[in-house]
C-alpha positions in Angstrom: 328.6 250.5 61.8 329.4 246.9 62.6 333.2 246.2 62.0 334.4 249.8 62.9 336.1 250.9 65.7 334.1 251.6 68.8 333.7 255.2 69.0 333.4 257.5 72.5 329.6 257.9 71.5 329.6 253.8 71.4 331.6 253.8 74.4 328.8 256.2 76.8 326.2 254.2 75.5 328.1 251.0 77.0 329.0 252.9 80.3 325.4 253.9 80.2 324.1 250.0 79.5 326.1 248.6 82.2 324.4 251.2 84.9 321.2 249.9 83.8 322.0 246.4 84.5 322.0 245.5 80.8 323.3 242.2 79.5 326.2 242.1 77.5 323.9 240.9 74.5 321.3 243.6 75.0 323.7 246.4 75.1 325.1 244.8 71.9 322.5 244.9 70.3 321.5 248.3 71.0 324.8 249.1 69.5 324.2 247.4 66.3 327.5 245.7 66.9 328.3 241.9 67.9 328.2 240.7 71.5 332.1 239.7 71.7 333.1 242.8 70.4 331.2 244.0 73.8 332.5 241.7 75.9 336.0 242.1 74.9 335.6 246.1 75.4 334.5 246.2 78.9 337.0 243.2 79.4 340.1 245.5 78.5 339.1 248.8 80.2 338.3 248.0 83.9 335.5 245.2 83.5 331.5 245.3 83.9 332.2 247.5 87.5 334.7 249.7 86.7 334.3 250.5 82.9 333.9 254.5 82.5 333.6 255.5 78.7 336.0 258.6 79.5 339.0 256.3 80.2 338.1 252.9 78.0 338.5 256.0 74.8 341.5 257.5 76.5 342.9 254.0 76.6 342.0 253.1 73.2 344.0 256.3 71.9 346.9 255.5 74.1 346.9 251.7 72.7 347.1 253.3 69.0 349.7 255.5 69.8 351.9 253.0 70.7 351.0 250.5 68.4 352.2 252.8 65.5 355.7 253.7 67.8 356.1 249.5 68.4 353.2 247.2 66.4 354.4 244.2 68.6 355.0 245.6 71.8 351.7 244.7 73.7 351.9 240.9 72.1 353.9 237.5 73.9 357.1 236.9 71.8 356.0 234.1 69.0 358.7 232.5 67.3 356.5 231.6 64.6 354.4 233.4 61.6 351.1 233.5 63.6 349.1 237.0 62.9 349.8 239.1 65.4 346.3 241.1 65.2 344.7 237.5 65.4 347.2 236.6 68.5 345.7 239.6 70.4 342.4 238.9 69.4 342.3 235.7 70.8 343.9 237.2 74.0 341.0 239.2 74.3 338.9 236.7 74.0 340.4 234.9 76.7 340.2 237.1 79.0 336.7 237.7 78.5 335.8 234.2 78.7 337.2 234.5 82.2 335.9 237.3 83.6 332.2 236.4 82.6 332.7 233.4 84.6 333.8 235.7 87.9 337.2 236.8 87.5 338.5 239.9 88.5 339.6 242.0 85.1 343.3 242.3 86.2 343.1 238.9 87.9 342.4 237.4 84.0 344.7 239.2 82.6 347.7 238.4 84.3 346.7 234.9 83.9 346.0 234.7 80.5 349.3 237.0 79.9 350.9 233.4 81.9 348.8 230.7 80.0 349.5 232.0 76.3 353.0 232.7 77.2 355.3 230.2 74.9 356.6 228.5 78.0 354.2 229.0 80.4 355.6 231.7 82.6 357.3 235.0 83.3 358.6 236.9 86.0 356.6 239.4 88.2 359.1 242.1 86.3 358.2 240.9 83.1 354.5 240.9 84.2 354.7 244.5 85.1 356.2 245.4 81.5 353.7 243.2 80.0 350.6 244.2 81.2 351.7 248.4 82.2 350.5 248.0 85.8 352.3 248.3 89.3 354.3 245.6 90.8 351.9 245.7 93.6 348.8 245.2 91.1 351.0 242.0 89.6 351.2 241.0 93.4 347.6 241.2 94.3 346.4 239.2 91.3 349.5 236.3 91.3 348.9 235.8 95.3 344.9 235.1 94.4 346.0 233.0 91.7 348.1 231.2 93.6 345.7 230.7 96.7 343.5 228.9 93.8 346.1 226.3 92.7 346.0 228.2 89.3 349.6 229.6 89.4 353.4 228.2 91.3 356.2 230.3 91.6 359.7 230.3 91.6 363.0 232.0 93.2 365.5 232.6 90.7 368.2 234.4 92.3 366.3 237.4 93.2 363.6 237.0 90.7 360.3 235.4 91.4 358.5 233.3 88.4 355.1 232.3 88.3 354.5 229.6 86.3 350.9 227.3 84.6 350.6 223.8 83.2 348.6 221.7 81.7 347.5 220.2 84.9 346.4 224.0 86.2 342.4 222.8 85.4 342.7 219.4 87.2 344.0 221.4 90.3 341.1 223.8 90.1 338.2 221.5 89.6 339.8 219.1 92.3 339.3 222.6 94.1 336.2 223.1 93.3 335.1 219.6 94.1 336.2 219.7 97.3 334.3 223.3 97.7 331.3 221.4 96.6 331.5 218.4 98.8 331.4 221.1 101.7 328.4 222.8 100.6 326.8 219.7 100.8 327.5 218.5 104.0 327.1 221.9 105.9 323.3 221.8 104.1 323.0 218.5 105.4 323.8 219.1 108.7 321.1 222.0 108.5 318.7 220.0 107.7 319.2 217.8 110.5 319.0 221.4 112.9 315.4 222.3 111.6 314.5 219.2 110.5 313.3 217.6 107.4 309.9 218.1 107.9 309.5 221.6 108.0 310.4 223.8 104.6 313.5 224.9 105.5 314.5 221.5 106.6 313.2 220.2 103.3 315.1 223.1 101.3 318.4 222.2 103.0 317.9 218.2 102.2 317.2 218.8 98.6 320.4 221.2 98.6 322.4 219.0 100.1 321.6 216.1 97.6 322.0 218.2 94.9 325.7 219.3 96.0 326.5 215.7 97.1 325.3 214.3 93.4 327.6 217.2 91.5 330.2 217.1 93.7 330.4 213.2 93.5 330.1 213.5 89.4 333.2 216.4 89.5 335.5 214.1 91.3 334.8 211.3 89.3 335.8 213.9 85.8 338.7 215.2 88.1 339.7 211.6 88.4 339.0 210.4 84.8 341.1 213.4 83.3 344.1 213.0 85.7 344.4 209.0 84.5 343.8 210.0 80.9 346.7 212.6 81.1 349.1 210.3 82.8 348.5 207.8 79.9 348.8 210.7 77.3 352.8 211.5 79.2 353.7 207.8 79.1 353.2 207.5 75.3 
């Protein structure tokens, strides 16, 4: 019923929507249950590709477990009186919100385990305890992280610490910008090849406008936001 725990039975029929090439919503409402509960399911056990009913159930039992040996040991340290259930619900969340928009599974997590830290980072060892992978897993999705602009790091002695900031989205839309502004001139120069008379020249031209226009708008947010948070730090 809607508002209990997912059960194994609920959990095949999600392994089995996802081989179909169901959306999210559909297999929800198949279920009977509500489309984030879904989402943040195949979010925490492996993502749309590599969900598998068997372990998402074995992991749920695992989680419960533990949660009755230490209640707060999955959660960031607070230092306040937020609800912890509510903390990791939101966490969830998060990470859901980032894998439906292309993000590897692990990737998310590890940056959403950074960005709701209380000060923004942790160490690759504290990574590893956080989120019960290998060091080489932490590795894999801080170095694509960093690639991105999402994520710095740090030496400290013989520590490394990744850290995010506030700026983290300015960086990555910059990013994407510049992406953009590519697309559009490698389109245009296609259209020149096979000309803008025939379709595909046409097709090219029209893409190539399209890219210019967005990329053009996206620079001029990027630009907009990075002024309006330098006014916000000099008050």
């Amino acid at each position: 019923m809607p508002g209990d725990r997912l059960t194994a039975e609920d959990r095949r029929r999600i392994a089995e929507g996802l081989a179909a090439g169901l959306a999210y919503a559909e297999i929800a409402r198949r279920l009977g249950r509500s489309r984030s509960t879904v989402t943040r399911e195949i979010a925490r056990n492996g993502g749309a590709h590599d969900y598998r009913a068997a372990r998402a159930q074995h992991a749920t039992n695992w989680r419960a477990r533990r949660r009755k040996r230490a209640p707060h040991a999955d959660v960031p340290h607070t230092t306040d009186n937020r609800d912890v259930r509510t903390v990791r619900e939101f966490e969830e969340q998060f990470i859901a919100m980032m894998i439906e928009g292309g993000m590897a599974p692990m990737t998310a997590r590890v940056f959403a385990a950074l960005f709701l830290s209380e000060g923004g980072s942790l160490t690759a060892t504290e990574l590893v305890r956080q989120l019960h992978v290998s060091p080489a897993t932490i590795s894999n999705a801080t170095k694509w992280l960093e690639q991105r602009g999402m994520i710095a790091r740090e030496r400290e002695a013989r520590r490394v610490r990744y850290l995010v900031d506030v700026d983290v989205w300015y960086r990555t839309w910059a990013a994407s910008a510049r992406s953009i502004a590519i697309w559009a001139d490698t389109a245009r120069h296609g259209a020149g090849i096979f000309g803008t008379d025939t379709p595909t020249g046409d097709r090219l031209r029209t893409t190539s406008q399209f890219f210019a226009l967005l990329g053009h708008d996206m620079g001029q947010a990027a630009e907009h936001w990075r002024q309006a948070l330098s006014m916000q730090r000099q008050r």
